[in-house]
Backbone as CSV, one residue per row, in Angstrom:
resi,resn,N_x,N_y,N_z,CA_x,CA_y,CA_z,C_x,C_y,C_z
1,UNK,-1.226,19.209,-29.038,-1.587,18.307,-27.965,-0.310,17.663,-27.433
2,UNK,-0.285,18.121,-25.969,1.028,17.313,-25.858,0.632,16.227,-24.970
3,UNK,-0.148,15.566,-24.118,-0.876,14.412,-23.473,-1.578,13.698,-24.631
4,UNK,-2.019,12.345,-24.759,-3.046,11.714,-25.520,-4.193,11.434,-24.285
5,UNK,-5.242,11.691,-24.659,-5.948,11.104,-23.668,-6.334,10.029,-23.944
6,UNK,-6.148,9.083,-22.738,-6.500,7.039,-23.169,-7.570,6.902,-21.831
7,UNK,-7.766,6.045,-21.926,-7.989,5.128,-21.284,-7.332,3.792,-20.519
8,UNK,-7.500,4.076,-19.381,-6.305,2.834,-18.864,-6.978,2.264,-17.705
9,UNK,-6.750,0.520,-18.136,-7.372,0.136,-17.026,-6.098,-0.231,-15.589
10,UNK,-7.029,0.275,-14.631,-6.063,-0.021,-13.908,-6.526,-1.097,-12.680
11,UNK,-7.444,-1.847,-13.009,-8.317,-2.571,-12.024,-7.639,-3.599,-11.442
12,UNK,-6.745,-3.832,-9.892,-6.072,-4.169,-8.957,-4.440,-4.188,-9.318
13,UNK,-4.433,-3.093,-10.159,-2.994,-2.655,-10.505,-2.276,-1.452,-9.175
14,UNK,-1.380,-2.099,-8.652,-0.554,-1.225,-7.689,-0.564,0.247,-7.925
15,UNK,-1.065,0.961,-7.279,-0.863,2.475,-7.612,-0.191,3.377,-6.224
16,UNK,1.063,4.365,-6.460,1.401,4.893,-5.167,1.081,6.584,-5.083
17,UNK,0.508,7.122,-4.179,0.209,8.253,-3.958,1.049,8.549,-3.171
18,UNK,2.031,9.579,-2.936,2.699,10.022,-2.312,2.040,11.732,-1.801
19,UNK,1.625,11.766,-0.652,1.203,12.982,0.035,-0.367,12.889,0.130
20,UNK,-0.708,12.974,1.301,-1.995,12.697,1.730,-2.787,14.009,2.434
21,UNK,-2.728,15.244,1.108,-3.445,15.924,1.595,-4.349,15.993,0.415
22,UNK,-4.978,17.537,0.321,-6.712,17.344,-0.518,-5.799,16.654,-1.924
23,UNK,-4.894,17.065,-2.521,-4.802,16.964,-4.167,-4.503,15.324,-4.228
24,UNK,-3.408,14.737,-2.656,-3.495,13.326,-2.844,-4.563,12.669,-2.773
25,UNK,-5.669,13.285,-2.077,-7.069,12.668,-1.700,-7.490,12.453,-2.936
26,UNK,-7.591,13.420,-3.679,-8.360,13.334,-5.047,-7.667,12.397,-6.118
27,UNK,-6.540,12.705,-6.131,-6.145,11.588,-6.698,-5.908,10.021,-6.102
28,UNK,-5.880,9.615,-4.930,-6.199,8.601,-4.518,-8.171,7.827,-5.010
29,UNK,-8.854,9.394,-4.546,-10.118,8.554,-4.974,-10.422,8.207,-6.395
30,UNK,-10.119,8.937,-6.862,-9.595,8.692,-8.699,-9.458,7.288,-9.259
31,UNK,-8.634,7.186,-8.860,-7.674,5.842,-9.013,-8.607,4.830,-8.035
32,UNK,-8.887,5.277,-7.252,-9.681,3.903,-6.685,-11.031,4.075,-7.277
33,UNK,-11.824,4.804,-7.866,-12.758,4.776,-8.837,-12.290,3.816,-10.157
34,UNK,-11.210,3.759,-10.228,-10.759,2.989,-11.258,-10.670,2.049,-10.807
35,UNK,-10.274,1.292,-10.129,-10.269,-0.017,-9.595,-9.009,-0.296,-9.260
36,UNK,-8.128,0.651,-9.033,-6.600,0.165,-8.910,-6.534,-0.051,-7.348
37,UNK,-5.752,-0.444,-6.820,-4.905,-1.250,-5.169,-3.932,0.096,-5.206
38,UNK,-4.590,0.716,-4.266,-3.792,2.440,-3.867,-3.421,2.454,-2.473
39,UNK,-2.079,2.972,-2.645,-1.226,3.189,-1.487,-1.066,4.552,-1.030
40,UNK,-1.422,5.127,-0.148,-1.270,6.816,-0.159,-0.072,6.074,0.722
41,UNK,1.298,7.146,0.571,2.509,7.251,1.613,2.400,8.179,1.999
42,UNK,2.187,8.622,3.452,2.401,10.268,3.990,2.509,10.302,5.448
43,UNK,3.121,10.847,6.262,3.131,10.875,7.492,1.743,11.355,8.082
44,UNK,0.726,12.357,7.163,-0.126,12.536,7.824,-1.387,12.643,6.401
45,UNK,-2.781,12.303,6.852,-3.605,12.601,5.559,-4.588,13.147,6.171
46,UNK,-5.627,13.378,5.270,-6.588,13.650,5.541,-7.678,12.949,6.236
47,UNK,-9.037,13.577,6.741,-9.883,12.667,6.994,-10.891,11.397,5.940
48,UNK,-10.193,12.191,4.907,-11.546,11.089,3.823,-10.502,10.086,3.194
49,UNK,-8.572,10.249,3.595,-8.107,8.750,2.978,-8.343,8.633,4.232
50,UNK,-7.968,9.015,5.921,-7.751,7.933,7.058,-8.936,6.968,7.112
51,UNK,-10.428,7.793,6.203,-11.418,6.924,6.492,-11.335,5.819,5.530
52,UNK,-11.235,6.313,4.695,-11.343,4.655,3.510,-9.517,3.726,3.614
53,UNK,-8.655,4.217,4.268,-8.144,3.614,5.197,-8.529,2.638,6.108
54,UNK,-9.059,3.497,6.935,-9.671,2.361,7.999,-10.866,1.608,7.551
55,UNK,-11.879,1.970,6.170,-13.259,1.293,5.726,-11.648,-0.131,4.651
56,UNK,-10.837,-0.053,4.705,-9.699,-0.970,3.653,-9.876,-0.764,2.233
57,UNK,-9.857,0.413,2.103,-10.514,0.270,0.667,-9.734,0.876,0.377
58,UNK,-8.136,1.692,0.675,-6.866,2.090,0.308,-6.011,1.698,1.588
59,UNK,-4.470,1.397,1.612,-3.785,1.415,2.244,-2.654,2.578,2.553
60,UNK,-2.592,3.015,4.155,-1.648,4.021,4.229,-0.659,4.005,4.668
61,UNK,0.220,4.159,4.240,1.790,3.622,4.915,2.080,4.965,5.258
62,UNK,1.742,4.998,6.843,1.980,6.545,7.432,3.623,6.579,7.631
63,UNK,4.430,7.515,6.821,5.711,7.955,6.882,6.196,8.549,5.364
64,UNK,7.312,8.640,5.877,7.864,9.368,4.694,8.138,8.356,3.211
65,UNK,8.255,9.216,1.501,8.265,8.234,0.991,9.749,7.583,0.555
66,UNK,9.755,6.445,0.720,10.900,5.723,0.374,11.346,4.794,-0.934
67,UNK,12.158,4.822,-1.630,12.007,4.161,-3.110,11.294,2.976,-3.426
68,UNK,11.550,1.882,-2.247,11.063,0.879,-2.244,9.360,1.000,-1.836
69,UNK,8.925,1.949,-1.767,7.323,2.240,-2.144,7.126,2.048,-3.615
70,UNK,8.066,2.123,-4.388,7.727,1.928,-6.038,7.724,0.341,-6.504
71,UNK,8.074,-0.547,-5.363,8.162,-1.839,-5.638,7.099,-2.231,-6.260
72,UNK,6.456,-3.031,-7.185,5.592,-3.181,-7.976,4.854,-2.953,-8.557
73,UNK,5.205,-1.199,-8.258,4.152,-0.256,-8.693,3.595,-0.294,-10.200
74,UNK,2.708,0.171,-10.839,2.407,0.637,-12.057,2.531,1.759,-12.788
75,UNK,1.573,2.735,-11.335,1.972,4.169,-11.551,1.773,4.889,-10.059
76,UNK,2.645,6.161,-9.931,2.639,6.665,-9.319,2.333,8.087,-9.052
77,UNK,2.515,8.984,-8.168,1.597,10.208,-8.537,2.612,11.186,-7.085
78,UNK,3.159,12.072,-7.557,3.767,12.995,-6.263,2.945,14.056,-6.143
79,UNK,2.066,13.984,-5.399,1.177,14.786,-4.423,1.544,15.805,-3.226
80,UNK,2.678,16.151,-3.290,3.212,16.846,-1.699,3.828,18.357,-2.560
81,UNK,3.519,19.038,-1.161,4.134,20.474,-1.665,5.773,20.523,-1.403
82,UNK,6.750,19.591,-1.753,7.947,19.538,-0.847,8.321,19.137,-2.558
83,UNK,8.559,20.435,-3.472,9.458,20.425,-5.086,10.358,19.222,-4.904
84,UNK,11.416,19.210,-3.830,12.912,18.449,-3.639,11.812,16.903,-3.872
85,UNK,11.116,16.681,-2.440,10.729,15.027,-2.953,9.758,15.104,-4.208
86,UNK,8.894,15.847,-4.808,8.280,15.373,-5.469,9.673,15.148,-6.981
87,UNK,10.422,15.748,-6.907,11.079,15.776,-7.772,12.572,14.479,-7.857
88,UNK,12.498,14.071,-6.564,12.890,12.620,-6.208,12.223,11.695,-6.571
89,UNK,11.096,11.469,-6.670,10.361,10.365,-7.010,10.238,10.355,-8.112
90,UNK,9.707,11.108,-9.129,9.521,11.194,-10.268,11.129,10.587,-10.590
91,UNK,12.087,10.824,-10.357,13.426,10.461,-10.665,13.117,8.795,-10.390
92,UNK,12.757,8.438,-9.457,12.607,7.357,-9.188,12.007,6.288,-9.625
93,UNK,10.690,7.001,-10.155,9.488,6.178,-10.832,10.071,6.027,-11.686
94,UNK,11.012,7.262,-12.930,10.870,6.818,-14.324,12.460,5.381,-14.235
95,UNK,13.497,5.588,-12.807,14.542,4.863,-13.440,13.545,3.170,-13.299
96,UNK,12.576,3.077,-12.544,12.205,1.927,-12.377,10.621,1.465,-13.516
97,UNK,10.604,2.295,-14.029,9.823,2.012,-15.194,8.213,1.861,-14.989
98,UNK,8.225,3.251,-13.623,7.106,3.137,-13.506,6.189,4.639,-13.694
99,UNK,5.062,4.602,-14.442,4.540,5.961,-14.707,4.171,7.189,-13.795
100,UNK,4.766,8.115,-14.144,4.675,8.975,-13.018,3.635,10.228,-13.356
101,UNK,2.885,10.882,-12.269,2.070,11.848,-12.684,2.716,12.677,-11.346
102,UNK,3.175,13.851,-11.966,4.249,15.494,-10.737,2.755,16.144,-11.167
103,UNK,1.815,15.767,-9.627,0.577,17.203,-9.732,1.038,18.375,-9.699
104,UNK,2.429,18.314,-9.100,2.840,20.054,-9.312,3.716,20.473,-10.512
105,UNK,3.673,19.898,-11.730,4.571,19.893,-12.668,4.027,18.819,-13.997
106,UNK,3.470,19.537,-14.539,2.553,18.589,-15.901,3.965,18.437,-16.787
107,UNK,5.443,19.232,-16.823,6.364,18.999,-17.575,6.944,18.154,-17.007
108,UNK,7.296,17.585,-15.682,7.774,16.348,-15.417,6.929,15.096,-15.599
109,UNK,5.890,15.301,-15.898,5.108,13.957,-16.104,5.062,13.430,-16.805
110,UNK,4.505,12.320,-16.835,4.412,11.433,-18.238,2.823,10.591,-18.482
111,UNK,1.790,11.128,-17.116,0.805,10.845,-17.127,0.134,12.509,-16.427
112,UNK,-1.143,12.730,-16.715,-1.795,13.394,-16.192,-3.390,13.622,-16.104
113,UNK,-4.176,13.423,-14.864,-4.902,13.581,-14.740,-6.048,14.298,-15.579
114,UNK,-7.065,14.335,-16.108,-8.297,15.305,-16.770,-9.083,15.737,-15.115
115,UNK,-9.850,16.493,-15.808,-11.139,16.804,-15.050,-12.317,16.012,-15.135
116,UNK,-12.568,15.269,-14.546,-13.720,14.188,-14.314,-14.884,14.044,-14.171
117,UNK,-15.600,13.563,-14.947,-16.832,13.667,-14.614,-17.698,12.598,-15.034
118,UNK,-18.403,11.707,-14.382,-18.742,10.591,-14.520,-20.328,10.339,-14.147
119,UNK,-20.295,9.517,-15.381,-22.964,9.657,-14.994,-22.791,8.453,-15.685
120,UNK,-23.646,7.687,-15.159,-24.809,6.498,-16.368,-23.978,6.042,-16.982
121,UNK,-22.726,5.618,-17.337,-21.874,4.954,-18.272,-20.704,5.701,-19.417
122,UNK,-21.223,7.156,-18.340,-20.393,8.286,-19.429,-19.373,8.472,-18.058
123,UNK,-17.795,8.402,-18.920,-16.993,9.443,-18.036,-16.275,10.385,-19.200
124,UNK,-16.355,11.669,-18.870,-15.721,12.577,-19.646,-14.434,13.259,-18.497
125,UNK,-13.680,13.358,-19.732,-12.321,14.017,-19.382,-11.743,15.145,-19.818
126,UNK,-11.726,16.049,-18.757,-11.350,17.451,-19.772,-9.814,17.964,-19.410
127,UNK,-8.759,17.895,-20.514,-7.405,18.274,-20.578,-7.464,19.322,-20.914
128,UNK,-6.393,20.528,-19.944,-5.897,21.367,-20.953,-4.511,21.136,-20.857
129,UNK,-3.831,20.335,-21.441,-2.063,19.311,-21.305,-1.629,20.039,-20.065
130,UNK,-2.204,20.037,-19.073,-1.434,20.550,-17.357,-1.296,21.869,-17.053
131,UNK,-1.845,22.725,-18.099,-1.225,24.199,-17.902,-2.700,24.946,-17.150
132,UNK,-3.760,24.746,-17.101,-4.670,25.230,-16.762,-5.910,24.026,-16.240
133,UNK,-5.435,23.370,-15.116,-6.425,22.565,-14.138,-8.054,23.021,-13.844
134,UNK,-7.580,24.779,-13.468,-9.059,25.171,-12.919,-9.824,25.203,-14.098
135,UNK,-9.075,25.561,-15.054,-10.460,25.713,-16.685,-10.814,24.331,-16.753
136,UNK,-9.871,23.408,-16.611,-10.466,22.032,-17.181,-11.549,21.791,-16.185
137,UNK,-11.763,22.312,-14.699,-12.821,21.923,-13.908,-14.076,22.993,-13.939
138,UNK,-13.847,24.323,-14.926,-14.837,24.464,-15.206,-15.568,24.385,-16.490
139,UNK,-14.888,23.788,-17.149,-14.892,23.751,-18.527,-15.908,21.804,-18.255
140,UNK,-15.298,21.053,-17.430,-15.992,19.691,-16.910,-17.520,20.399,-16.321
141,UNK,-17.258,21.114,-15.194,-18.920,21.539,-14.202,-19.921,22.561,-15.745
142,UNK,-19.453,22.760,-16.465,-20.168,23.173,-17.584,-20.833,22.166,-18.620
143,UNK,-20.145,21.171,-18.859,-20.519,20.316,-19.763,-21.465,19.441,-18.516
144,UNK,-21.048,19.325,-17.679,-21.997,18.199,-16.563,-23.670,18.826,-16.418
145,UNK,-23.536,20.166,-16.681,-24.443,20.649,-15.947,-25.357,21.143,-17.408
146,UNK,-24.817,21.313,-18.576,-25.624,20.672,-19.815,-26.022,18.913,-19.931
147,UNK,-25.775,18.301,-19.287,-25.876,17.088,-19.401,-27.478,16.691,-18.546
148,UNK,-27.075,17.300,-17.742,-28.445,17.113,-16.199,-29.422,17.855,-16.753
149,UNK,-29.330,19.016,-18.029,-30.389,19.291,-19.066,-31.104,18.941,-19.193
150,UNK,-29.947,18.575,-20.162,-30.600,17.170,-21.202,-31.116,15.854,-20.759
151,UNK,-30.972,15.546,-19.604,-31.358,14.552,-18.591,-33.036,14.883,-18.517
152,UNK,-33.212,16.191,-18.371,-34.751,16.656,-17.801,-35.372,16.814,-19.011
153,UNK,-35.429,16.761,-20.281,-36.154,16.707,-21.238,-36.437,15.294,-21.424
């Protein structure tokens, strides 16, 4: 096992998303399922952050990302297909002591996402330590869908 899986609260703890397309989306809604104060940085996003954007329920600082986006951060997350910045920030997060999750690189990280799945007071998390995402999401839609079973008995 090279991740522990925890639990962390992150409820109105600064969080920065850098890249606002589907993988930042998901991890933006993530994190705001958690309760954290999320910043997507990106010159351009999608339609489901511009909307909870504009509903205020994340903030988007449309442009490129800049260090001083890590200002009070907690944790952060490089979301963009651009290796050079995601691999800047992560430089960045760790000199400022803030946790970083490289979606394109589970070996630069120091946090990483599970596969999610959340009912009635249950959230389950399925790791495989970064090397295989799609198993962990079907390895999650398998256990969910024994669950909705067991729901009907």
């Amino acid at each position: 096992m090279k991740y522990l899986p925890i639990g962390l609260d992150l409820r109105a703890r600064i969080c920065i998303v850098v890249g606002g397309g589907q993988i930042g989306a998901r991890k933006a809604t993530n994190l705001l399922r958690a309760g954290a104060a999320v910043t997507v940085v990106s010159p351009e996003v999608t339609e489901e952050v511009a909307r909870l954007a504009e509903a205020n329920q994340l903030r988007w600082r449309k442009g490129e990302f800049q260090g001083s986006d890590l200002d009070g951060a907690f944790l952060a997350v490089a979301a963009t297909d651009n290796e050079e910045l995601n691999f800047r920030l992560v430089q960045d997060a760790k000199k400022r002591g803030v946790l970083i999750c490289d979606a394109s690189s589970a070996s630069r990280s120091e946090v990483i996402f599970g596969a999610l799945h959340q009912t009635d007071g249950i959230t389950l998390a399925v790791f495989t330590d970064g090397q295989d995402p799609p198993l962990a999401r079907r390895v999650r839609d398998r256990i969910a869908a024994l669950e909705a079973q067991w729901k009907k008995k």
